[in-house]
VEXFIGU-916907 format. One record per residue (C-alpha): residue number from 1; chain; x, y, z. Coordinates in Angstrom, 1 decimal. Example, Ala and Ser with C-alpha at 12.3 -4.5 7.8 and 13.67 -1.06 7.14 Angstrom:
<sites>
+-----+-------+--------+--------+--------+
|   n | chain |      x |      y |      z |
+-----+-------+--------+--------+--------+
|   1 |     A |   12.3 |   -4.5 |    7.8 |
|   2 |     A |   13.7 |   -1.1 |    7.1 |
+-----+-------+--------+--------+--------+
</sites>
This chain:
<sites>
+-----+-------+--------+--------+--------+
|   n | chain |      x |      y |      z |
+-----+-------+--------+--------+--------+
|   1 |     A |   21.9 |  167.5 |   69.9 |
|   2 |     A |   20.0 |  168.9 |   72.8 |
|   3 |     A |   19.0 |  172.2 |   72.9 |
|   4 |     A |   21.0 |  173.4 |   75.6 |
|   5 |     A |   23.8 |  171.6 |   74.3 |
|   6 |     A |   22.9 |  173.7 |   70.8 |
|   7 |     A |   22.9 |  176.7 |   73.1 |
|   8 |     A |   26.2 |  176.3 |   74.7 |
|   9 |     A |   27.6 |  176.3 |   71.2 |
|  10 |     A |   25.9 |  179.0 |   69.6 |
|  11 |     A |   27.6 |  181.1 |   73.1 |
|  12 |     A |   31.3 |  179.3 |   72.6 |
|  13 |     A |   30.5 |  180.2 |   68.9 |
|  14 |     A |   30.1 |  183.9 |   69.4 |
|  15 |     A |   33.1 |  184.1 |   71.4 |
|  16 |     A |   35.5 |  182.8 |   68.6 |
|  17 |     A |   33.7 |  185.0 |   66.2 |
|  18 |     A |   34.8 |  187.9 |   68.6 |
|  19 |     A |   38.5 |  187.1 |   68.9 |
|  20 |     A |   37.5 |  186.3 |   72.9 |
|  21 |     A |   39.2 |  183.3 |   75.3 |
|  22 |     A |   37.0 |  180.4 |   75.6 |
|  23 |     A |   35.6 |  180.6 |   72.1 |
|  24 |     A |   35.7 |  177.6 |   69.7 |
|  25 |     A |   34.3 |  177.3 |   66.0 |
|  26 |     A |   30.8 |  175.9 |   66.0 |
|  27 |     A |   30.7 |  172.5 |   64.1 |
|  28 |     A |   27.7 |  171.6 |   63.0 |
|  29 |     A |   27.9 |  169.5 |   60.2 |
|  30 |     A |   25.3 |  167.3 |   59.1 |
|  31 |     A |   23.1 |  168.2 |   61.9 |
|  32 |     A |   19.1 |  168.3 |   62.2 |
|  33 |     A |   17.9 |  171.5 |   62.8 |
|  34 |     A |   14.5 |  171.2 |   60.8 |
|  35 |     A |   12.1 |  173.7 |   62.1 |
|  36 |     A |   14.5 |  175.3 |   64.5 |
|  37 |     A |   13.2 |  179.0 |   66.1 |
|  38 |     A |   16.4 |  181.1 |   66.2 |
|  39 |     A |   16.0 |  184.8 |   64.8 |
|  40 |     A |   19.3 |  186.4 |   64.4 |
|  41 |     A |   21.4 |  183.6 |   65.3 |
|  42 |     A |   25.2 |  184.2 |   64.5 |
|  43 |     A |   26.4 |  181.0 |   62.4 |
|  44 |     A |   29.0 |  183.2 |   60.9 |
|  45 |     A |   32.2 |  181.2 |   59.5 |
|  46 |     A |   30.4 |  178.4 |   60.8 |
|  47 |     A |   31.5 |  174.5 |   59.9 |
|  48 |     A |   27.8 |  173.7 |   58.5 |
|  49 |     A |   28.0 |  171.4 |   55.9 |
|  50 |     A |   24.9 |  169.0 |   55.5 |
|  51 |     A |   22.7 |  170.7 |   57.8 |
|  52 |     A |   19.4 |  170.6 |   57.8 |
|  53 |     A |   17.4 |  174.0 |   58.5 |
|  54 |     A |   14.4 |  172.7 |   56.4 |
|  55 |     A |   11.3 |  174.7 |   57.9 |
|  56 |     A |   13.1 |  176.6 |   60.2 |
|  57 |     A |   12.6 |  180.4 |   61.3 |
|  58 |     A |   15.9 |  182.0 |   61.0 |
|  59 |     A |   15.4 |  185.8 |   60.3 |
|  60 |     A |   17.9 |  188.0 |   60.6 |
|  61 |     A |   20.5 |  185.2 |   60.6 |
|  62 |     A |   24.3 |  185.8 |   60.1 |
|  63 |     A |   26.0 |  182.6 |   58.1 |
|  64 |     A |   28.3 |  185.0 |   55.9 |
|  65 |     A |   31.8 |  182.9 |   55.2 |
|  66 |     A |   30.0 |  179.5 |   57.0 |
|  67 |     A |   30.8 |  176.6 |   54.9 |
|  68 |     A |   26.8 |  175.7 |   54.4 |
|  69 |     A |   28.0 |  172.8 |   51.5 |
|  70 |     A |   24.8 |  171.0 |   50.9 |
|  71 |     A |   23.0 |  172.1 |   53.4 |
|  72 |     A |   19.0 |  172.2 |   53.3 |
|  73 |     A |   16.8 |  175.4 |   53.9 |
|  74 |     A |   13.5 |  174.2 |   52.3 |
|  75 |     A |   10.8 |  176.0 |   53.3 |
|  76 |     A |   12.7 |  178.2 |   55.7 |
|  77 |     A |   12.7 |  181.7 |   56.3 |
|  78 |     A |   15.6 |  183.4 |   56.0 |
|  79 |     A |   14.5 |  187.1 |   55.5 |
|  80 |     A |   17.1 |  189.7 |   56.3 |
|  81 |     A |   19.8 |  186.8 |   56.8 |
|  82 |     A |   23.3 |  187.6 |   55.5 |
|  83 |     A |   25.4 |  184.8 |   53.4 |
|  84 |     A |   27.7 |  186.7 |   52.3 |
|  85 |     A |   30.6 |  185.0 |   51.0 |
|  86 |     A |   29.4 |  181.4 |   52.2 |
|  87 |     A |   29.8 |  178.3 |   50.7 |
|  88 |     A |   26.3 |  177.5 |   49.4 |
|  89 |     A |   27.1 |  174.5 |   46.8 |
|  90 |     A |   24.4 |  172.1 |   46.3 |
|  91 |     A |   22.5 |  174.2 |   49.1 |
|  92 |     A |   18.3 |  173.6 |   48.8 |
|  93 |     A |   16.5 |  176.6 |   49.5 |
|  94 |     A |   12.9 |  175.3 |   47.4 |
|  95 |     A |   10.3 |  177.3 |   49.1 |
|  96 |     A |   12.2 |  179.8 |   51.2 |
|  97 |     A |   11.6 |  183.1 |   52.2 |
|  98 |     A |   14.3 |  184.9 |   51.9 |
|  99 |     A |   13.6 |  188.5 |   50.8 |
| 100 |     A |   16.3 |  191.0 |   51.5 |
| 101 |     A |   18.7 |  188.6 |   52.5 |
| 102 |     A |   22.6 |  189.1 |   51.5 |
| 103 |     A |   24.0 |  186.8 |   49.0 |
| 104 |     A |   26.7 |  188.8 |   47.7 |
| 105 |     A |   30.1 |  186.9 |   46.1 |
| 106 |     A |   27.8 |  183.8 |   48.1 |
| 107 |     A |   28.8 |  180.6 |   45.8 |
| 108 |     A |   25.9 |  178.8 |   44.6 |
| 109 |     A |   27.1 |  176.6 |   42.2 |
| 110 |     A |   26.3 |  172.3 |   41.9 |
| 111 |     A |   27.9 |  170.4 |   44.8 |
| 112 |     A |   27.5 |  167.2 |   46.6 |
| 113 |     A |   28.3 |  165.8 |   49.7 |
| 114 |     A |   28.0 |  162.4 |   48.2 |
| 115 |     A |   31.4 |  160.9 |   47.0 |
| 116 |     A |   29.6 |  158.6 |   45.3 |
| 117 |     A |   29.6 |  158.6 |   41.3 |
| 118 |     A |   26.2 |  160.8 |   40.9 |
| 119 |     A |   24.8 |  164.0 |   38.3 |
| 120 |     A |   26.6 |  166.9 |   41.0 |
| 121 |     A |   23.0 |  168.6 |   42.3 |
| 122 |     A |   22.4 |  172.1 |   41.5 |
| 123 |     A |   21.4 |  174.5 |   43.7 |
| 124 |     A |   17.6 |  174.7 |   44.0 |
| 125 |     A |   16.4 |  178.2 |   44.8 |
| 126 |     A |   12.7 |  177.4 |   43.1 |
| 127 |     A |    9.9 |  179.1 |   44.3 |
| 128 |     A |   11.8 |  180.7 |   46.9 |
| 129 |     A |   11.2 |  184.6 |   47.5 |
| 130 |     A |   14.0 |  186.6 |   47.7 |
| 131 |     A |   12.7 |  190.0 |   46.9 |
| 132 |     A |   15.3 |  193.2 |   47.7 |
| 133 |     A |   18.0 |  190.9 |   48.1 |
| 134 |     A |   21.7 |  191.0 |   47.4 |
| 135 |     A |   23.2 |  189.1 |   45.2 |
| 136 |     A |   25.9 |  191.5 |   43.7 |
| 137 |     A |   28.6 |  189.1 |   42.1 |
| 138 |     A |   27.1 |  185.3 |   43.5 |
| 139 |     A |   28.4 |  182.5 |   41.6 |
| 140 |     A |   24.8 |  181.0 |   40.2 |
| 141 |     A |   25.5 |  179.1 |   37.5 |
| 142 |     A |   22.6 |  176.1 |   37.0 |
| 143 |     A |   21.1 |  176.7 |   39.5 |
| 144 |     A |   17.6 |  176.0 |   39.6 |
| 145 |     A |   15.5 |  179.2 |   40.1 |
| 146 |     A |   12.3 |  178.2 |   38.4 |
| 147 |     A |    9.6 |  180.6 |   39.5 |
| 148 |     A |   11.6 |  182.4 |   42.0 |
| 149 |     A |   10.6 |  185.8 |   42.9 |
| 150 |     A |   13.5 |  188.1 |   43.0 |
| 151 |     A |   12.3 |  191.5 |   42.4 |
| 152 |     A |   14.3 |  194.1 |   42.9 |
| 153 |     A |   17.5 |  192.2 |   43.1 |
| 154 |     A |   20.8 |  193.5 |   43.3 |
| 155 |     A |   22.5 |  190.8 |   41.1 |
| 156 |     A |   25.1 |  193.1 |   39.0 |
| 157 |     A |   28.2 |  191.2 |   38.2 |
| 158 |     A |   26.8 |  187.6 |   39.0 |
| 159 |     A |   27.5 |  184.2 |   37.5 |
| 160 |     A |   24.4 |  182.9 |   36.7 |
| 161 |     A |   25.3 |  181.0 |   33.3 |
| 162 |     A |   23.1 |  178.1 |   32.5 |
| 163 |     A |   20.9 |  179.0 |   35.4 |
| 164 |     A |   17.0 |  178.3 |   35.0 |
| 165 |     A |   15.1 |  181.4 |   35.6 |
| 166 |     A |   11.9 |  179.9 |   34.0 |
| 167 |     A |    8.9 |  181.7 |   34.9 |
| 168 |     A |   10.7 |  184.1 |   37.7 |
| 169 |     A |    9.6 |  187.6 |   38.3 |
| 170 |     A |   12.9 |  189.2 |   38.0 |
| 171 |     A |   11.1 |  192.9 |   37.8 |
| 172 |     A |   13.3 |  195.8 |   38.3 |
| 173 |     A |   16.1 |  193.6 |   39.0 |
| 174 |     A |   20.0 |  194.7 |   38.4 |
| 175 |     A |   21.6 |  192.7 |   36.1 |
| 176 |     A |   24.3 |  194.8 |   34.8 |
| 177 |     A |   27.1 |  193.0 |   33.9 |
| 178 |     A |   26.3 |  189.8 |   35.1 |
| 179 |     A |   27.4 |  186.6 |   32.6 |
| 180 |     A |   23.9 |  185.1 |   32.0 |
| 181 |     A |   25.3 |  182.9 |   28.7 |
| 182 |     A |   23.0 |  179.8 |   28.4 |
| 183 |     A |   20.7 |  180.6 |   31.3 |
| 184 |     A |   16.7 |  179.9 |   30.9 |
| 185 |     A |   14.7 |  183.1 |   31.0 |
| 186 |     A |   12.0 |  181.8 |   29.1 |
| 187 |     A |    8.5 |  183.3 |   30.4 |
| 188 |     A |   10.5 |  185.3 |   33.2 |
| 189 |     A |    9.0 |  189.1 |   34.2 |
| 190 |     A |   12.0 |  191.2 |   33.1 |
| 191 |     A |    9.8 |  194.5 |   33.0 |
| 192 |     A |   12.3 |  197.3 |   34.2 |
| 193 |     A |   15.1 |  195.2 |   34.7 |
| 194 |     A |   18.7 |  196.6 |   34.0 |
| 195 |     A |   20.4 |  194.5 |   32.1 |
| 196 |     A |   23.2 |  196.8 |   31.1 |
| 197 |     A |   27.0 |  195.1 |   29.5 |
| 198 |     A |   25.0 |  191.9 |   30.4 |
| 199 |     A |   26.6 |  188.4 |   29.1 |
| 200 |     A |   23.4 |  186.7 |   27.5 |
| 201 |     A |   25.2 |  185.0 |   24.8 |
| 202 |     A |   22.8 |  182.1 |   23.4 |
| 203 |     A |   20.1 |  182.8 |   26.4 |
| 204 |     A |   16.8 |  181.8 |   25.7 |
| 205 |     A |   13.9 |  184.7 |   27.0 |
| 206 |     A |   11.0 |  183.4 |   24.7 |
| 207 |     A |    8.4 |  184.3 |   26.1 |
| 208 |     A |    9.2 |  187.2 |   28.6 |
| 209 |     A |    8.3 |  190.2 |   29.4 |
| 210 |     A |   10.3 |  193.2 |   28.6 |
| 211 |     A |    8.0 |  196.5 |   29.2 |
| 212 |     A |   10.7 |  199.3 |   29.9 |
| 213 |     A |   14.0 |  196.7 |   30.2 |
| 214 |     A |   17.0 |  198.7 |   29.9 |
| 215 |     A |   19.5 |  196.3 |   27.2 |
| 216 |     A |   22.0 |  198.8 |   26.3 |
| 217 |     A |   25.3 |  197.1 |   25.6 |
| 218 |     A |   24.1 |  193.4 |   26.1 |
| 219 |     A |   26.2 |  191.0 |   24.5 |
| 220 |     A |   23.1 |  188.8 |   22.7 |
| 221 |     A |   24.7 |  186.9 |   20.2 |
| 222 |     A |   22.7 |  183.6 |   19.8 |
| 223 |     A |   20.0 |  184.4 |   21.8 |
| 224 |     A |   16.7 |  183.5 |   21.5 |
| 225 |     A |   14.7 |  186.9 |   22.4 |
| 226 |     A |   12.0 |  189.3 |   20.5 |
| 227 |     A |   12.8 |  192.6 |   21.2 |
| 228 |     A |    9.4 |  194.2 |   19.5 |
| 229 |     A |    7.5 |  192.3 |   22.1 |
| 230 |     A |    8.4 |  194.7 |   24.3 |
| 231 |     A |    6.4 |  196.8 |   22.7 |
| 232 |     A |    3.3 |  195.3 |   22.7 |
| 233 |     A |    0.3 |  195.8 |   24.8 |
| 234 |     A |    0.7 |  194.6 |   28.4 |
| 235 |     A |   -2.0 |  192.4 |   28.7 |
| 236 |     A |   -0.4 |  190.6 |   25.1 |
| 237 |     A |    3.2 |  190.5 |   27.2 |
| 238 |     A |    1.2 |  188.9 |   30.2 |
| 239 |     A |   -0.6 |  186.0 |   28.0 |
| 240 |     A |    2.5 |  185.6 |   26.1 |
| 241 |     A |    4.8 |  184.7 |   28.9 |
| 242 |     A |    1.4 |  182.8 |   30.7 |
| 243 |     A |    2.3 |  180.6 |   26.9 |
| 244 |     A |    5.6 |  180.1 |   27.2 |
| 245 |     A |    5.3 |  179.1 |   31.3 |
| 246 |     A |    2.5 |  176.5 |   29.8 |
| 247 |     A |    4.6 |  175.0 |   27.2 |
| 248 |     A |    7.9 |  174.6 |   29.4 |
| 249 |     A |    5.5 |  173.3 |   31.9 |
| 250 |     A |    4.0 |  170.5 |   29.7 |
| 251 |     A |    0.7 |  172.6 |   30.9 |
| 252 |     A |    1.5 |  172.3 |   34.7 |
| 253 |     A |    1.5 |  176.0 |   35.0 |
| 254 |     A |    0.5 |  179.2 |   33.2 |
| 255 |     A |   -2.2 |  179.1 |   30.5 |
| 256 |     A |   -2.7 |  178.3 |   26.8 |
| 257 |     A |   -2.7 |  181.9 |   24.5 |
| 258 |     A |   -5.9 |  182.0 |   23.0 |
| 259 |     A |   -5.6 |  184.9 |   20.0 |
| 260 |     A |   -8.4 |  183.7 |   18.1 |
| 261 |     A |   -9.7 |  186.8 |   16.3 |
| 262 |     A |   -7.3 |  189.1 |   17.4 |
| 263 |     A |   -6.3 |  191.8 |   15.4 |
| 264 |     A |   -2.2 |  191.6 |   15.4 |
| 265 |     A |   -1.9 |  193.4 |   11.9 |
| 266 |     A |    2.0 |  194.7 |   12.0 |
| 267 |     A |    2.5 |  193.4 |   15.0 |
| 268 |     A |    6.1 |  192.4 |   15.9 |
| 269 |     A |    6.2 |  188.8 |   16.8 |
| 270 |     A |    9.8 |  188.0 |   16.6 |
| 271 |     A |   10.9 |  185.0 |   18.3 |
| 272 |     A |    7.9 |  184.5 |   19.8 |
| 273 |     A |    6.9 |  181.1 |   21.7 |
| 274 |     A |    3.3 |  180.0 |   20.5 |
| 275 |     A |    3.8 |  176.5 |   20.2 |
| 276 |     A |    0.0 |  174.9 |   20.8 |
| 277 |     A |   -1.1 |  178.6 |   21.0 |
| 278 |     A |   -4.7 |  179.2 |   19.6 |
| 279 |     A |   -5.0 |  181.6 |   16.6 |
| 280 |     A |   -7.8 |  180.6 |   14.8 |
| 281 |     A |   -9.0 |  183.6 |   12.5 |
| 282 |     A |   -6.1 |  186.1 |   13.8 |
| 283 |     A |   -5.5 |  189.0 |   11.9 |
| 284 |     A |   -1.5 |  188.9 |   11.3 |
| 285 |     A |   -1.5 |  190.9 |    8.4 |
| 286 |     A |    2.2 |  191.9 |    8.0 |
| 287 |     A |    3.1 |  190.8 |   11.2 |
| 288 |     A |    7.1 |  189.7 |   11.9 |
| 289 |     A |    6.9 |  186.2 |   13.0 |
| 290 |     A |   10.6 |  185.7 |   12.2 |
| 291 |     A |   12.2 |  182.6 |   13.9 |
| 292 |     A |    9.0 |  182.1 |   15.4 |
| 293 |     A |    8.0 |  178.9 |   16.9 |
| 294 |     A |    4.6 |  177.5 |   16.1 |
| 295 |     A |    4.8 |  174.1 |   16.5 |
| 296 |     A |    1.4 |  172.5 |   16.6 |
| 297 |     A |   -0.5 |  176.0 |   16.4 |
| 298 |     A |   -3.9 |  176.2 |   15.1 |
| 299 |     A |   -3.6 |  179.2 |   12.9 |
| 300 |     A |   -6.7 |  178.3 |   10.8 |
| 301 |     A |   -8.5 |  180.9 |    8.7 |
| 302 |     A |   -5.6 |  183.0 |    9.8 |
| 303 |     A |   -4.6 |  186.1 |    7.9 |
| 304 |     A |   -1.0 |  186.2 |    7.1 |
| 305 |     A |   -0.8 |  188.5 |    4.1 |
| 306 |     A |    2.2 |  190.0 |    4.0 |
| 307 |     A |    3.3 |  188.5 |    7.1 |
| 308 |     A |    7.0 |  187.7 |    7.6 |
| 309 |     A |    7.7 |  183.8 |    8.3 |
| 310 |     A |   11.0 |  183.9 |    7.3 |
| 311 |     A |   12.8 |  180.3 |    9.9 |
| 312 |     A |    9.6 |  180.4 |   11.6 |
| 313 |     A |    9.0 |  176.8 |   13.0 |
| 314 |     A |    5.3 |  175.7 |   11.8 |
| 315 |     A |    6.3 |  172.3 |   12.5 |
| 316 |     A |    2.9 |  170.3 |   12.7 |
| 317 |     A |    0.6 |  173.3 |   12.8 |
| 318 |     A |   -2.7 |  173.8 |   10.8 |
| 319 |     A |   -3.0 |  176.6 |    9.1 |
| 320 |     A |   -6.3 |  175.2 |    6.8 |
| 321 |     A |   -8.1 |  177.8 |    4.7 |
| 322 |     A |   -5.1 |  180.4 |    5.9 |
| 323 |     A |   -4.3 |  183.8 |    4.0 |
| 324 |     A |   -0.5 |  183.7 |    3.1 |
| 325 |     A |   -1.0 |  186.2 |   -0.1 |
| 326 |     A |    2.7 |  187.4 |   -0.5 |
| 327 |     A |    4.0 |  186.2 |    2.7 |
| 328 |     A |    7.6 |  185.5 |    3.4 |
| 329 |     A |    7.9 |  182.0 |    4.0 |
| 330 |     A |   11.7 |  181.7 |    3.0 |
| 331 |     A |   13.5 |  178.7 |    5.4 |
| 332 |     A |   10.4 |  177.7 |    7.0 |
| 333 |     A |   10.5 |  174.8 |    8.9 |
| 334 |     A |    7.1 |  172.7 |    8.1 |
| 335 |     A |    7.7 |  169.1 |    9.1 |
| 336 |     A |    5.7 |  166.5 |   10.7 |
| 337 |     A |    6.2 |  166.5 |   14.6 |
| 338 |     A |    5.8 |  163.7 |   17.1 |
| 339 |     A |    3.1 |  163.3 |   19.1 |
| 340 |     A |    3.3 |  163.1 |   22.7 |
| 341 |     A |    0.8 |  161.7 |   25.2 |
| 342 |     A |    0.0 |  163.2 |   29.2 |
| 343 |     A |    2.9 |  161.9 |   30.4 |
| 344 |     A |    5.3 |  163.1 |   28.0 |
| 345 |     A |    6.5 |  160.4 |   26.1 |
| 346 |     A |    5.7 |  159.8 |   22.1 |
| 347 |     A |    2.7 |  158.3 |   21.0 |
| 348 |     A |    4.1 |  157.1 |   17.8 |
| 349 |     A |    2.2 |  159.0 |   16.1 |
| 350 |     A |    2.7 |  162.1 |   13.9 |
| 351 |     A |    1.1 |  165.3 |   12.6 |
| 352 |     A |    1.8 |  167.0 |    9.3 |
| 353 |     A |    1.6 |  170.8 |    8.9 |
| 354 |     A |   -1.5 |  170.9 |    7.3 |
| 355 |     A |   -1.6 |  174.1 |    4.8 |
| 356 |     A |   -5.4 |  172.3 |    3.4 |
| 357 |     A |   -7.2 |  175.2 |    1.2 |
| 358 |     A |   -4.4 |  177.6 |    1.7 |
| 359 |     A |   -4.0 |  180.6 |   -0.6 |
| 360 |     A |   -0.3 |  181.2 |   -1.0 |
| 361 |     A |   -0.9 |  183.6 |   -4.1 |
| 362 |     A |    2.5 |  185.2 |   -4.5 |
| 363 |     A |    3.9 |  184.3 |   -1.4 |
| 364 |     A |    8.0 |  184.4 |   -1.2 |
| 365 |     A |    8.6 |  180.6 |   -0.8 |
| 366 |     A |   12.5 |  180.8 |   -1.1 |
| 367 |     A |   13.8 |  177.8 |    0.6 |
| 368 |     A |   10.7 |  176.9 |    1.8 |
| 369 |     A |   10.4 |  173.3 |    2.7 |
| 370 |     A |    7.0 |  171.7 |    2.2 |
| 371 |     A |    7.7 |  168.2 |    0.5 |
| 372 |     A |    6.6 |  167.0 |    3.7 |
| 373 |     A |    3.4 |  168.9 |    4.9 |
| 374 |     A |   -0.8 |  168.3 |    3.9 |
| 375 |     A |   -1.0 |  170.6 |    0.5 |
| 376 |     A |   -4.2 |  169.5 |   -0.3 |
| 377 |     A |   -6.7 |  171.9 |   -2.2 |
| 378 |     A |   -3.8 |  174.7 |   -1.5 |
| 379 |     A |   -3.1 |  177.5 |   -4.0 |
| 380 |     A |    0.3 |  177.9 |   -4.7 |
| 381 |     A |    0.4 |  180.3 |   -7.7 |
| 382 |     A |    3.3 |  182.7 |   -7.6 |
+-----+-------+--------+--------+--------+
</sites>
């Protein structure tokens, strides 16, 4: 379309919008528009489906109620622009700037344009900024918002269930009442977030940080989340969630914990996400690593007396010449784990949990597993 073709509808456009003669419904579908320089263009109710605003500077835009199906704003900017109510299936928004924009009751679920038989797309939102905005009651669910910044956000009542929030800086944001069963909030920044009457039902937030979140009546059956971590010091919170962000990441992002040495005597580590974290000589004296997951730590010459490992996952970790004088060990998980190379995939290989030289003097085995893992020179007295 040439541009003052483009123009000509944008003005006939703007007349149907306003009820006036000579206006017709801008129809748009499928068009290319990559790049396009148009702040505070009026799209509203707009036929849109397919379109491609990849790159494009649209500030201040109004697209509420346009049927935006599919449609790609990668790498645009969108700040201030209002969606409300459109139709935003299967949209792409990876990259975009879109802080205070309005994507309240906006529908964001999966959708494709392709009839074909295909996985339905999700709506990417990654790395997209959409600080101060409005989200109040958008339909979210999987949608991919993998380290999307969205403080701030106004997202009460949404559907966000199954959506992947890994890694997002959700700080301050509203969450009250929004149905977040299933979603991924592992390594997220949830520090002063309201999360109020909140539907996180079997949500995993390993890994986050909770500073001064407000959880009063959320619904967190099933879920995966250690509510003393929010009491730890911040720089602790910060390396935490750096851990979880590098283990979701296969290492791609964030950084490996290194506690080596540290004194975490008492400390409440419940749920926590240190798989491949180093803690070499740690002091965890009493600590509450309940459900825990360790898998693969190197927690050598640790001190765990009297810490709590009851379901922790120590799957393939060594914990050589470790301290577990009357720990609680009952259900732990201690099995061999697979080994995978830089690419992800197995090597075929396998690594014990290695307990070598252990002192487990009066430790609480219970139901403790350990048929499988590397006892050798370990004191099991009780």
């Amino acid at each position: 379309m040439k541009p003052q073709e483009f123009t000509e509808t944008i003005k006939k456009h703007e007349l149907f919008v306003n009820g006036m003669a000579g206006g017709s419904r801008a129809d748009l579908r499928e068009g290319d528009f990559a790049k396009l320089k148009y702040a505070y263009l009026n799209l509203r109710g707009a036929s849109l489906a397919g379109i491609d605003f990849s790159g494009a500077e649209l500030a201040g835009a109004d697209f509420s109620h346009a049927d935006l199906f599919g449609a790609n704003f990668e790498g645009a900017d969108v700040t201030e622009a209002n969606f409300e109510k459109a139709d935003l299936r299967g949209a792409c928004f990876g990259g975009a700037r879109m802080s205070f924009a309005n994507l309240s009751a906006a529908d964001l679920r999966p959708g494709t344009l392709d009839t074909r038989p295909r996985d339905t797309p999700n709506t990417d939102l990654s790395l997209a900024t959409l600080d101060y905005a409005n989200l109040k009651r958008a339909k979210l669910s999987e949608a991919n918002m993998q380290y999307t910044s969205l403080k701030k956000v106004d997202a009460s009542f949404a559907t966000m269930m199954r959506t992947n929030l890994r890694g997002a800086d959700l700080s301050g944001v509203n969450f009250e009442s929004a149905r977040l069963q299933e979603a991924n909030l592992t390594g997220a920044n949830l520090s002063k977030a309201r999360l109020n009457d909140a539907l996180l039902r079997n949500t995993d937030v390993r890994g986050a940080i909770l500073a001064e979140a407000d959880l009063e009546g959320a619904h967190l059956q099933g879920a995966r989340i250690g509510m003393g971590i929010a009491k730890l010091p911040a720089d602790l919170q910060a390396m935490l969630r750096d851990h979880a962000i590098w283990v979701e990441s296969n290492g791609a992002r964030g950084a490996r914990a290194d506690l080596s040495g540290r004194p975490l005597a008492e400390a409440n580590l419940s749920e926590c996400y240190l798989s491949g974290a180093n803690l070499r000589g740690a002091n965890l004296a009493g600590a509450n690593l309940t459900h825990g997951t360790l898998v693969l730590a190197d927690l050598r010459e640790a001190n765990l007396t009297a810490a709590d490992l009851t379901r922790a996952d120590l799957s393939g970790a060594d914990v050589s010449e470790g301290v577990l004088r009357a720990a609680r060990l009952d259900g732990l998980i201690a099995v061999p784990i697979a080994l995978r190379g830089a690419d992800g995939e197995e090597t075929g290989q396998q690594r014990p949990t290695t307990f070598a030289n252990a002192d487990f003097a009066e430790a609480h085995l219970g139901a403790a597993d350990l048929s499988e893992a590397d006892l050798t020179g370990a004191k099991l007295d009780r």
